[in-house]
PLY file of the C-alpha trace (Angstrom):
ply
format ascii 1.0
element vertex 465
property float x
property float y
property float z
element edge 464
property int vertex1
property int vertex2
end_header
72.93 330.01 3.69
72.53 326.44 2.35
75.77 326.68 0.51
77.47 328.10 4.04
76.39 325.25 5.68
77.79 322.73 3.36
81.24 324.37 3.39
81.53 324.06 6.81
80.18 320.51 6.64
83.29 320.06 4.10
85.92 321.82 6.41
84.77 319.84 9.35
85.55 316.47 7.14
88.89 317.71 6.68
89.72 318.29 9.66
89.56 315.14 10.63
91.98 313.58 8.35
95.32 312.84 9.48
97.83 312.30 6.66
101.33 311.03 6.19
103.57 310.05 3.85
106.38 307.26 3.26
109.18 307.54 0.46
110.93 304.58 -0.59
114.22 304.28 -3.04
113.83 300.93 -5.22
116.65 298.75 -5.88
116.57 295.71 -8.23
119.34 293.51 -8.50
121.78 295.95 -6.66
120.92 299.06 -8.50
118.48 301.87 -8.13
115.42 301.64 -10.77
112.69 304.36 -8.67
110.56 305.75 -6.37
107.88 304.56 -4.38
105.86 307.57 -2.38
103.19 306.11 -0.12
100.17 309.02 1.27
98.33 307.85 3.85
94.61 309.22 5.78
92.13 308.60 7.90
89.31 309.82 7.54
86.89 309.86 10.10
82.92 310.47 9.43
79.97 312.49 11.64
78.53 308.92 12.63
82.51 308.50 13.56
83.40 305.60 11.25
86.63 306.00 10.15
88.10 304.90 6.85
92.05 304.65 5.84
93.19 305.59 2.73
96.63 304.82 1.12
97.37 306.30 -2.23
100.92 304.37 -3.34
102.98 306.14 -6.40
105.72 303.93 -8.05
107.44 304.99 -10.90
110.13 302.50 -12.28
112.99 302.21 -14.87
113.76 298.70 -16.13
117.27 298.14 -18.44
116.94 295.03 -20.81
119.64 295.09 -23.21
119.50 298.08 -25.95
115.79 298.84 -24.42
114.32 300.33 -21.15
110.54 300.21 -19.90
109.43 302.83 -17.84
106.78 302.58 -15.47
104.41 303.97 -13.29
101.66 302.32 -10.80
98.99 304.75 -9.12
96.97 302.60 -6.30
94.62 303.58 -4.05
92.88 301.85 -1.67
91.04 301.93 1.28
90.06 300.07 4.75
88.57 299.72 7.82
90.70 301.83 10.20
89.45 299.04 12.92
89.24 295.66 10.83
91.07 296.91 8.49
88.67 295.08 6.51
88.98 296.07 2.77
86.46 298.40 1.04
88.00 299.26 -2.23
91.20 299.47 -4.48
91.80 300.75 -8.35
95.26 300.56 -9.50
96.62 301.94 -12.91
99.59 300.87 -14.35
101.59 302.60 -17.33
104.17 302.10 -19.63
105.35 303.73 -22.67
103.14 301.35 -24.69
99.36 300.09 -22.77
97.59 301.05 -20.06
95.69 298.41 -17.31
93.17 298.98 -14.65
92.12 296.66 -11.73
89.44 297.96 -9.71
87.95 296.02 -6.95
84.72 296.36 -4.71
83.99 294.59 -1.01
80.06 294.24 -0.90
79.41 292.73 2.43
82.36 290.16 2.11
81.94 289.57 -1.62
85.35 291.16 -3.70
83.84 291.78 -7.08
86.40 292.78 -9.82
87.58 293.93 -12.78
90.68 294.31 -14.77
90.73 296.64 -17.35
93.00 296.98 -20.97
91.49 299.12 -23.91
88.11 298.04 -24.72
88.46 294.62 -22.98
88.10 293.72 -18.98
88.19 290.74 -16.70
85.96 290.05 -14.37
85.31 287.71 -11.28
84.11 287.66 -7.84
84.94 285.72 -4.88
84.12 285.23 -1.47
86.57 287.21 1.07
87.70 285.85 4.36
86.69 287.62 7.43
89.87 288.91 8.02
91.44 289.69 4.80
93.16 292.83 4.60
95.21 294.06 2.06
98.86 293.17 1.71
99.76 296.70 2.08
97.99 297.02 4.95
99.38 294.09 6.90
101.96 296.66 8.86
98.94 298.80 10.15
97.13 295.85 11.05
99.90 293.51 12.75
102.31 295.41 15.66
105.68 294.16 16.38
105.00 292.01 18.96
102.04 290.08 16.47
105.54 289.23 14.10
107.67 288.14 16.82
105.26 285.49 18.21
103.98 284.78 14.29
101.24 283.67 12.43
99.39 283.46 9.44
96.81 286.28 7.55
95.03 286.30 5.05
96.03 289.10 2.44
94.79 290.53 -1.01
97.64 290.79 -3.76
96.94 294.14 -5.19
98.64 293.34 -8.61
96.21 290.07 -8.81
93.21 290.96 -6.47
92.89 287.69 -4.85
93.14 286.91 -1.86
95.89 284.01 -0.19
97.52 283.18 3.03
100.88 284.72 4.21
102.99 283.34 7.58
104.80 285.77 9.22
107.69 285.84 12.29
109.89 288.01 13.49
113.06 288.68 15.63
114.76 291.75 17.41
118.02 292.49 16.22
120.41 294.19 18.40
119.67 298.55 17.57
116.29 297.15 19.07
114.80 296.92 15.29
112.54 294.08 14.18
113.24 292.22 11.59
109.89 290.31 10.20
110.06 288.17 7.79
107.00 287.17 5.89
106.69 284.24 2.96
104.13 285.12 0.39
103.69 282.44 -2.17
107.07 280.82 -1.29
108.74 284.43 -1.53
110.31 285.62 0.92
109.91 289.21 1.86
112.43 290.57 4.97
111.39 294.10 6.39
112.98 295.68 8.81
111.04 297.55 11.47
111.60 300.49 14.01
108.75 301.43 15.81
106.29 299.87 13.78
107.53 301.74 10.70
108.87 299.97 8.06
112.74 301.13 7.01
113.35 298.62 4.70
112.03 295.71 2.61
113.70 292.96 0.81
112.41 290.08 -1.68
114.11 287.12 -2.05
117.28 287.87 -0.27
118.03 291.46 -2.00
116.72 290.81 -5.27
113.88 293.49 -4.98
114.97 296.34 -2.64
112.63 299.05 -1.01
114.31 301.84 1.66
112.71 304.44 3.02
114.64 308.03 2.25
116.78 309.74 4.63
116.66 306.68 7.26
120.07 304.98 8.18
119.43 301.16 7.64
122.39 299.01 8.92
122.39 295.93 6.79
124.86 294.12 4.14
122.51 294.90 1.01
124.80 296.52 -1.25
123.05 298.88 -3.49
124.00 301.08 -5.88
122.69 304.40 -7.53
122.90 302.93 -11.24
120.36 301.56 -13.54
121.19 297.70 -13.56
120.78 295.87 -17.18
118.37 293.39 -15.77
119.34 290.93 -18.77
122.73 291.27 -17.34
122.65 291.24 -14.20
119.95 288.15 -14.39
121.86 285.87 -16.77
123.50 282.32 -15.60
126.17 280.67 -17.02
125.85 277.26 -17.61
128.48 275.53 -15.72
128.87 272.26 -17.56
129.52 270.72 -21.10
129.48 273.10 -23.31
126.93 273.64 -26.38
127.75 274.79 -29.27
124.27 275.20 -31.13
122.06 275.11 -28.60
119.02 275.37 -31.07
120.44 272.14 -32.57
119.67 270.41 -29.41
116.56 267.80 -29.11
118.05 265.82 -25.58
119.60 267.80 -22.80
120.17 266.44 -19.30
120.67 269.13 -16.71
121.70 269.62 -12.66
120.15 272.56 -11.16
120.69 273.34 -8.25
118.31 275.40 -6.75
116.19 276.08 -3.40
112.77 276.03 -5.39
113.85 273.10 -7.41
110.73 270.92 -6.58
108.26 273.85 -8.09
109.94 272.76 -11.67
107.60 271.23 -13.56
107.26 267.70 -14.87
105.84 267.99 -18.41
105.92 265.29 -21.25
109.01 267.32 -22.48
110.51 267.98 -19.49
111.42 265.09 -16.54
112.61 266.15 -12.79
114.68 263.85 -10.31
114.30 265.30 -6.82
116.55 262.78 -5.97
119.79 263.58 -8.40
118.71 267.05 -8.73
118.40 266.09 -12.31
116.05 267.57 -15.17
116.13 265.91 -18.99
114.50 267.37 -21.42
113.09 266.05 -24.88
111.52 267.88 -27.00
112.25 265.20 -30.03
109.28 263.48 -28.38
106.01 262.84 -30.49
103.55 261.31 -28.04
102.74 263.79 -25.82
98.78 263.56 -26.03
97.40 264.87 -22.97
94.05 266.41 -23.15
94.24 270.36 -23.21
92.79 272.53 -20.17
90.58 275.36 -20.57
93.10 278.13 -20.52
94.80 276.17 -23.88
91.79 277.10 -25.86
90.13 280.48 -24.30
90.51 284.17 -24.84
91.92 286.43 -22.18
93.20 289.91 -21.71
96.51 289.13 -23.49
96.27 286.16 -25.50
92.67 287.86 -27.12
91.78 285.22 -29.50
88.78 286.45 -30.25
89.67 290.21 -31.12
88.22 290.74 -34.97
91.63 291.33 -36.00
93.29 288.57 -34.44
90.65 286.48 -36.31
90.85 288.46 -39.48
94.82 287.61 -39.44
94.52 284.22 -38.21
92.63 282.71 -41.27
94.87 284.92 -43.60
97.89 283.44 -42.60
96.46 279.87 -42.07
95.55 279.83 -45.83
94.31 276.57 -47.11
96.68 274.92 -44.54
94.61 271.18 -43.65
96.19 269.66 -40.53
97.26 271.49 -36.90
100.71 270.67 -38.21
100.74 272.77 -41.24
98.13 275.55 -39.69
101.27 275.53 -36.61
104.35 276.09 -39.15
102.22 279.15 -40.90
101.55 281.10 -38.07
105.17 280.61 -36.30
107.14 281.69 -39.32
104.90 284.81 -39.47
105.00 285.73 -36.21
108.73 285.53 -36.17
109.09 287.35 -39.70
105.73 290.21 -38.72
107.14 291.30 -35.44
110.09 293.20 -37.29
111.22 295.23 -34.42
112.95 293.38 -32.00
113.05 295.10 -28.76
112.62 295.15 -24.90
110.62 298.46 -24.82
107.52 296.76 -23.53
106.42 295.40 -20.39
103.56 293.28 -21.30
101.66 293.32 -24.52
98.21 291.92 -25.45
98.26 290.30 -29.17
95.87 292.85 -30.60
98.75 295.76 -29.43
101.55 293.10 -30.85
99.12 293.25 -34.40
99.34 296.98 -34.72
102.70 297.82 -33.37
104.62 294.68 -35.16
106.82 295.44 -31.87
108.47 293.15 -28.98
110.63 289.96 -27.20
109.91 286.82 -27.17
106.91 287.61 -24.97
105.34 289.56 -27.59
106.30 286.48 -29.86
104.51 283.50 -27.53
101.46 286.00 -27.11
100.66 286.73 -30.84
101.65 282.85 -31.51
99.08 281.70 -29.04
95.91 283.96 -29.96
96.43 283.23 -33.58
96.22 279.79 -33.26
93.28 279.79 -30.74
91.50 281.91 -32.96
92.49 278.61 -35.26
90.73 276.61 -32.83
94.36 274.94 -32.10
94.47 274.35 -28.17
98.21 276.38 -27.25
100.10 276.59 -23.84
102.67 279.48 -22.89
105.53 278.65 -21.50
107.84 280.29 -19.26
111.25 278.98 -18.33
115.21 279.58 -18.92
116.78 279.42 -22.37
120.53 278.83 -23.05
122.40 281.16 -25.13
125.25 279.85 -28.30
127.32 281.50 -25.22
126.07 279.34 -22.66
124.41 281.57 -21.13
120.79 281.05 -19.56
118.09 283.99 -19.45
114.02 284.13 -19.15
112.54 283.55 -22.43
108.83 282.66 -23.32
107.98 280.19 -26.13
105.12 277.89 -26.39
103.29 274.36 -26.59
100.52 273.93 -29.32
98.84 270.84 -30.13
100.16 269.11 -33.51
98.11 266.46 -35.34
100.49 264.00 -33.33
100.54 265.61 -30.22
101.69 268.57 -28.43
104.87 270.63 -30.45
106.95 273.10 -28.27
107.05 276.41 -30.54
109.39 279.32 -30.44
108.42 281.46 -32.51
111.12 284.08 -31.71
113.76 282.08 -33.08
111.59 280.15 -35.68
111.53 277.31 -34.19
108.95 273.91 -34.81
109.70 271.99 -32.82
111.86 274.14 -30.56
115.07 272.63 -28.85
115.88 271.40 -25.35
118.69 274.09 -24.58
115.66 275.49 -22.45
113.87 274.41 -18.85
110.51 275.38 -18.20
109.49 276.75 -14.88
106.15 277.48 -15.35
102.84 277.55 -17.77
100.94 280.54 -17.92
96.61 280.85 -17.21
94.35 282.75 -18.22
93.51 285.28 -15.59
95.19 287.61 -13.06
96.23 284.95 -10.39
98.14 282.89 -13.04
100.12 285.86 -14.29
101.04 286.60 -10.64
102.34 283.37 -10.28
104.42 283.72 -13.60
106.14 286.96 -11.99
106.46 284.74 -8.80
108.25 282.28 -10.36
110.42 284.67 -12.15
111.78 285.70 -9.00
112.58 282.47 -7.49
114.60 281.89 -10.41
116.72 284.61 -10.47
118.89 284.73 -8.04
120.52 281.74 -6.58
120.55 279.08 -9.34
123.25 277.03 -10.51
122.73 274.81 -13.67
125.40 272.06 -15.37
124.50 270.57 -18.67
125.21 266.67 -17.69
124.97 265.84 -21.49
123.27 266.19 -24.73
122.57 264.95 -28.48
120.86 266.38 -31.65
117.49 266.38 -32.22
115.52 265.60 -35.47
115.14 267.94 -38.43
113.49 271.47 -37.63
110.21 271.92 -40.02
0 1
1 2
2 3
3 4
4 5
5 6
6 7
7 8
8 9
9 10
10 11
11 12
12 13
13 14
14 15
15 16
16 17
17 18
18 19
19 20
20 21
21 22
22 23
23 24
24 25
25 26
26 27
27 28
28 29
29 30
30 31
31 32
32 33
33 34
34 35
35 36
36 37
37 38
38 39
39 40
40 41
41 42
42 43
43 44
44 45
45 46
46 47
47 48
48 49
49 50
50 51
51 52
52 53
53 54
54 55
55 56
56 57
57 58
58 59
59 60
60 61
61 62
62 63
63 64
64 65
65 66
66 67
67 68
68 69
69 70
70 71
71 72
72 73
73 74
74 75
75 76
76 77
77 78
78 79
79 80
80 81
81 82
82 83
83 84
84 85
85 86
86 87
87 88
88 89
89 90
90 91
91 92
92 93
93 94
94 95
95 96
96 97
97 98
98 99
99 100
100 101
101 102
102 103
103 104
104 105
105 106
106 107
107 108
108 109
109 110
110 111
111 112
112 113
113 114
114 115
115 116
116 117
117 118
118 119
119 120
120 121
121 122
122 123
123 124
124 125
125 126
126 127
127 128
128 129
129 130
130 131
131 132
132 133
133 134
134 135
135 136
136 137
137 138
138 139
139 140
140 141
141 142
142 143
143 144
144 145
145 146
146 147
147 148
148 149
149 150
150 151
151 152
152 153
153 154
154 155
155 156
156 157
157 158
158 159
159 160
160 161
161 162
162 163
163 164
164 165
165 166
166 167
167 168
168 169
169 170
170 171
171 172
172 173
173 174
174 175
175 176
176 177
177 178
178 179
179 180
180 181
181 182
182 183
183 184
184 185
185 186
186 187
187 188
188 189
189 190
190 191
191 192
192 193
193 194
194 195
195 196
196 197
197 198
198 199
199 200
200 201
201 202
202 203
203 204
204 205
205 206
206 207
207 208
208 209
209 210
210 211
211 212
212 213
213 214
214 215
215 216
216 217
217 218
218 219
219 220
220 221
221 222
222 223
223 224
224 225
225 226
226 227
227 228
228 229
229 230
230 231
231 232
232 233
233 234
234 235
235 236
236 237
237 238
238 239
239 240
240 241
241 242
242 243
243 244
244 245
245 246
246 247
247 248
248 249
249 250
250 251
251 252
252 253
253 254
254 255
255 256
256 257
257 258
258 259
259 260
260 261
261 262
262 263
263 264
264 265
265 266
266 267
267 268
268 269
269 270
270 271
271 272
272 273
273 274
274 275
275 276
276 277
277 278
278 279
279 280
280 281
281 282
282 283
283 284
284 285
285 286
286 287
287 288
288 289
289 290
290 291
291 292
292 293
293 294
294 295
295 296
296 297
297 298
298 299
299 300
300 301
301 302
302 303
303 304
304 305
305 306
306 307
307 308
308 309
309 310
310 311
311 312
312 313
313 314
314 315
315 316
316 317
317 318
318 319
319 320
320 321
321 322
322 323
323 324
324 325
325 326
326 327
327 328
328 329
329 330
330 331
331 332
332 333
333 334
334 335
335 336
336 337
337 338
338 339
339 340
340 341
341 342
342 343
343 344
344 345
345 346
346 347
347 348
348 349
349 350
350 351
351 352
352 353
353 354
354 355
355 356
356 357
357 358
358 359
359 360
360 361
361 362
362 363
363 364
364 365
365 366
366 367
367 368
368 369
369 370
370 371
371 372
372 373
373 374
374 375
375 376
376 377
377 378
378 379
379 380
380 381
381 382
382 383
383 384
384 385
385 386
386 387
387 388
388 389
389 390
390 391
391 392
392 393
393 394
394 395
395 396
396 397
397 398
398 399
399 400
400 401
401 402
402 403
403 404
404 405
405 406
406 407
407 408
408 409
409 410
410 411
411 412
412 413
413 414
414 415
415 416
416 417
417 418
418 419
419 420
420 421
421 422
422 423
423 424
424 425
425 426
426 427
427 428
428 429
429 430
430 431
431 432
432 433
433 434
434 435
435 436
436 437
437 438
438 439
439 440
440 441
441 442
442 443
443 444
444 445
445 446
446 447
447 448
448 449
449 450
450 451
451 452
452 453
453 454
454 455
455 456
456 457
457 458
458 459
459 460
460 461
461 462
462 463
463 464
């Protein structure tokens, strides 16, 4: 009888849950690279709380080159059907190569987390605003007529689980639609709604490209149903003078032009005139002393300094090497020679993964680089930026920034490089936790699209060691 009752405790549970589902085509660059399907409940409870559930499936096909990445995400999450006030989230995302989890926890307004790859995690916690939602919840929470008066929310990224602030407007277009726009981290993000359903959404004027399947979206996003070549399609020619041996340069004045052209950085290498729209960079330079920040020196989920094998390797390699200098020349020319396959098959590797599978780009390169030397106890940035081809051609390219017994050296250890040359222009250094690696991605795609850079003029740098 007990067992009876329970069962029909269970059927009346179900019966209360109200399901749909959304399926979205993904475009990148112009051309189709997957699927996202979104399943949503409610479920409502005997003491008539009510929870919503959304379980999101992306699976994704990125062209680089020769190599492809395939990936999937599986994220669910759930809210407050009310407050929409967040209760929980775990997200898994695959490749061919490594697995992560992030799994996140609301306990009475504190988000405890965790970020999970092989034996290693991240953790924090932080205190969540009152009304925080998740991002992928903002279109349940706000109605039509919240985006065309506008505002601001507070959201939580689900690839970084921390929370930020969003501003959001909107406008009715003439079929009646509205079209909100929303800027997330200085991204904007169009979506196009009809009856408070989304039909399409856009990042940074077409350059990411969701529409929902079997709904007629008039717009001018082309789209197509091919795989794109990302390195392709991404690439920008340098529009200027005209270098011949780019990785013989050591001074290289540049005009970008560029709508996020005040995010560039000023580094000791690298010098911005908002003015001009001008950017020199030296990388000939030897006094570039400043102090190093925590994230130059620590461990993290990728750059894991203090894995027994990255240690192991490190000292190997270092030898009876006595300055930074020497100790920085090792470890570059083995990276470059150990990672013999030269590929874009991965997405994101930690250094321990780059150990065993001797596998990667030039992100694979900076990330091995930089835990071998920490494990060193030499302080190391990674950098992210644009690189110019012998055919004067720019793409994304990570290298890196370790400190010398002089001073800081830019290192690029995918092309063998100490110090490296300035045919490059960095947009960005990396951290050492979840929100910094968001904010790489970020910057990646305000970069590229809509970028136009002239080499002004240039000279030779110094001797390569």
């Amino acid at each position: 009888m007990r067992r009876f009752n329970i069962l029909i405790l269970f059927l009346f549970l179900m019966l209360n849950v109200v399901a749909e589902e959304d399926v979205f085509t993904i475009y990148m660059l112009g051309g189709e690279i997957g699927e996202s399907v979104d399943t949503w409940n409610e479920k409502r409870g005997p003491d008539g709380s009510c929870e919503l559930e959304l379980l999101s499936r992306a699976t994704m096909k990125i062209v680089r080159g020769a190599g492809a990445v395939e990936m999937t995400t599986t994220t669910k999450l759930s809210a407050d059907c009310v407050t929409f006030e967040p209760k929980r989230i775990e997200s898994v995302v695959r490749d061919m190569s490594s697995n992560e989890t992030l799994r996140g926890v609301n306990n009475g307004g504190l988000f405890s987390t965790e970020i999970v790859r092989g034996s290693k995690s991240e953790k924090s916690s932080v205190r969540l605003s009152s009304d925080a939602t998740f991002f992928s919840l903002i279109f349940k929470k706000l109605r039509e007529e919240d985006f065309l008066k506008g505002g601001r929310a507070k959201v939580i990224s689900e690839e970084s689980l921390r929370e930020s602030e969003i501003s959001y407007s909107g406008q009715k277009a003439g079929d009646g639609s509205v079209v909100a726009t929303l800027i997330y981290q200085g991204i904007p993000m169009r979506y196009t709604l009809v009856n408070g359903k989304v039909m399409k959404s856009e990042v940074q004027n077409g350059l990411l490209v969701y529409r929902r399947k079997g709904a007629a979206v008039p717009d001018g996003t082309a789209v197509s149903s091919s795989v794109p070549d990302i390195l392709e399609k991404s690439k920008n020619r340098n529009l200027g003078l005209f270098i011949a041996e780019p990785r013989k340069a050591g001074k290289v004045v540049y005009h970008v032009e560029s709508d996020n052209f005040s995010t560039i950085p000023d580094t000791c290498f690298q010098k911005k005139n908002v003015t001009t729209g001008e950017i020199t960079v030296d990388t000939t330079r030897q006094d570039c002393l400043d102090a190093p920040k925590k994230e130059d020196t620590m461990s993290n989920l990728y750059e894991d300094s203090s894995d027994p094998e990255i240690i192991k390797t490190a000292k190997k390699v270092a030898g009876n090497a006595v300055g930074r200098d020497e100790k920085i020349d090792r470890v570059a020319k083995f990276v470059s020679r150990y990672i013999s396959n030269k590929n874009y098959d991965h997405s994101n590797l930690s250094a321990s993964e780059v150990l065993r599978k001797k596998s990667g780009d030039c992100t694979e390169h900076s990330t091995l680089f930089a835990a071998l030397m920490r494990a060193l106890g030499v302080p190391v940035k990674m950098v992210y930026g644009l690189v110019m081809t012998p055919d004067g051609e720019f793409f994304f390219h990570n290298w890196n920034e370790a400190l010398g017994d002089t001073g800081w050296v830019p290192v690029d250890s995918t092309f063998r490089l100490v110090p490296a040359d300035a045919a490059r222009i960095t947009i960005i250094y990396g951290g050492a936790d979840s929100g910094s690696r968001e904010q790489v991605s970020l910057s990646v795609f305000r970069f590229l699209t809509g970028v136009k850079i002239r080499v002004k003029s240039f000279s030779e740098g110094g001797l390569r060691r």
